[in-house]
N, C-alpha and C positions, 0 to 999 in steps of 0.2 A: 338606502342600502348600497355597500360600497361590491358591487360585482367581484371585482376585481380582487377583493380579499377574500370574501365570504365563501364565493363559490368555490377556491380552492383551499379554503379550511375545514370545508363541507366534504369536500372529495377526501382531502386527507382523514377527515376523522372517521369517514366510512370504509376507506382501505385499511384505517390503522384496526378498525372492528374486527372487520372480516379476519383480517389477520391473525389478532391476538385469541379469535374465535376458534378457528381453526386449530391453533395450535393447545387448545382447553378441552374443545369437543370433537365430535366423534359423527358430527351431521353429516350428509353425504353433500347436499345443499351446499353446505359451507364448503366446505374442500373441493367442490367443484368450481366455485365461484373464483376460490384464491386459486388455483390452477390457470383458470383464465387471467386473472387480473396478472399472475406471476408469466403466463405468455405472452401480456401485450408490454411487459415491464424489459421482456427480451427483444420485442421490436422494438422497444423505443432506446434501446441501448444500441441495437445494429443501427437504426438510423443516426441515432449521436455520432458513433464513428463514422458513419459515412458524411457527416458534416464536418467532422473533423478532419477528413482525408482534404474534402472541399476546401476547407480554410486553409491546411495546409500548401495547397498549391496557389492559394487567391495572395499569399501571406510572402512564402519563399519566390513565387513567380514573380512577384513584383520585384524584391529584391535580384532574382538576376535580370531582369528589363533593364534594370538600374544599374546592375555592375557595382552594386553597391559592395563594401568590405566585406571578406570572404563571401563573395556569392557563389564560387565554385563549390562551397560546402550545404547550401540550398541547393546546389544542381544535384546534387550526388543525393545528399537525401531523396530528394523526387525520383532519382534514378534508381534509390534501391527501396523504394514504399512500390513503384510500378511492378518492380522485379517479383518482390517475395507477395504480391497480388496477382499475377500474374501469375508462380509456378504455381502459386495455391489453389486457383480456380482451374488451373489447365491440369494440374494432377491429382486431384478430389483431396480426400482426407489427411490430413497432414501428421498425421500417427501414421500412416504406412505408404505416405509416399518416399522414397530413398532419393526422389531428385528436391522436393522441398527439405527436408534431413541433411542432405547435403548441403543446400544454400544456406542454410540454419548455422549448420557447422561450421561451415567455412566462414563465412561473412558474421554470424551476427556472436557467436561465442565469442571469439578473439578479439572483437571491440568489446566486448561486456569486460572481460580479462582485463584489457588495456586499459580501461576507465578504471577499473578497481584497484589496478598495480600506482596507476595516478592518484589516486585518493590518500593511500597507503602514506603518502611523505603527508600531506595535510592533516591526517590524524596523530602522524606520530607529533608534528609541532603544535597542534591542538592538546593533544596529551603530555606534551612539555608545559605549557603556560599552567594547564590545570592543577596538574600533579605536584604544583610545588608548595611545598609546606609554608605556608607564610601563617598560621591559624590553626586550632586544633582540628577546624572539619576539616580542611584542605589535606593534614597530616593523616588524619583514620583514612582518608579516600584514598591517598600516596599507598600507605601499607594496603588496603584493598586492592589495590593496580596490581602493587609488587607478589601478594598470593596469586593472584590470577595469571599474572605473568609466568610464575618462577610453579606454576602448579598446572598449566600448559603446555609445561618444556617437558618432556619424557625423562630427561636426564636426572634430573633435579629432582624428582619423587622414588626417580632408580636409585639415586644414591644417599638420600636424607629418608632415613628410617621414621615410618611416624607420619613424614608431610602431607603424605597420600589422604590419609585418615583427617587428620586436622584439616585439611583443603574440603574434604570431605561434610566434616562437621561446620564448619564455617558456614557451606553454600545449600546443607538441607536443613539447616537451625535458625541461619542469622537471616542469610540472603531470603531463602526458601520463606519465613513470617514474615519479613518485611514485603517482599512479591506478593505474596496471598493476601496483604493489606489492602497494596497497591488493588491488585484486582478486585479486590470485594467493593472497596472505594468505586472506582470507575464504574463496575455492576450498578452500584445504587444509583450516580449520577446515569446512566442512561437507561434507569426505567425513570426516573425523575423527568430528564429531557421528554421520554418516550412519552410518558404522562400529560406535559406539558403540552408537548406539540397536538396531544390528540385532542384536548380541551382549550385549545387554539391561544395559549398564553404563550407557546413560542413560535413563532413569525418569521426567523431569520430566515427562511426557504424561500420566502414569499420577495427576497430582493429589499434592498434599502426604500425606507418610506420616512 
């Protein structure tokens, strides 16, 4: 008997129970159980981050010991993970704190901004290479781009009588079946998975063997 497998295929298959129990019946048993099992699923999440914060300084701290290439940018990380821990715990709730809000605002908005105004050139040369008609799927995708694009612009459906409508029809007939494919697809694949896993045929959780 392989411990080391068994006993965590045994665990998963009786949390997968409970669960999918829960969610079927109406026992009080049961829902009591998944409540617990779903609060120790929250401790083990807060300690993940708090291993995480760990690794972080075990990780970036070496690298500025080292002086290594941009270590100033591991320092400043550590200096602003201490920071927003720091206002967090010193002014409780972070929905009504106005000094964590602030730090929020000021500091982490503006980089969120800055990384996304950065991205902005790599999509549009990503959507150059794509969009070019070399084929017919390449060509339908180009005129897809070009609705989407030119059906975006305010201007463009202000002044082409009809585009509004047709942009309209296009994205709750063509787009709209195709997505509810998509999804129905994916639905079946994870009760499949879900199935799988609970009758221990799929193992990927359990680490390369």
């Amino acid at each position: 008997m392989d411990y080391k497998r068994d006993i965590p295929l045994a665990i998963t298959f009786l949390v997968g129970v409970i669960a999918v129990s829960d969610y079927y019946t109406t026992f009080e048993s049961v829902k009591a159980t998944f409540t617990i099992i779903k609060n120790w699923g929250v401790v083990l999440a807060a300690f993940s981050l708090g291993l995480g914060a760990v690794n972080l300084f075990r990780v970036h701290g070496r690298r500025i010991s080292k002086r290594s290439s941009d270590w100033y940018l591991s320092a400043w990380l550590l200096v602003m993970m201490v920071l927003f821990v720091v206002v967090g715990l010193g002014t409780g709730q972070f929905e009504t704190s106005s000094q964590y809000n602030w730090v929020y605002g000021a500091l982490f908005l503006p980089l969120g901004a800055t990384m996304y105004s950065s991205l902005a050139f790599y999509m549009a040369y990503g959507s150059y290479k794509v969009l070019r008609a070399r084929n017919l799927d390449a060509f339908l995708l180009f005129i897809t781009a070009v609705f989407v694009i030119l059906g975006n612009t305010p201007i463009f459906p202000a002044n082409v009588p009809g585009f509004f409508y047709l942009r309209e029809w296009i994205f709750t007939t063509i787009v709209g079946g195709a997505y509810r494919g998509i999804r129905i697809g994916v639905g079946i694949g994870a009760v499949v998975i879900g199935i799988k896993t609970l009758i221990g045929m799929e193992t990927g959780y359990l680490g390369r063997r």
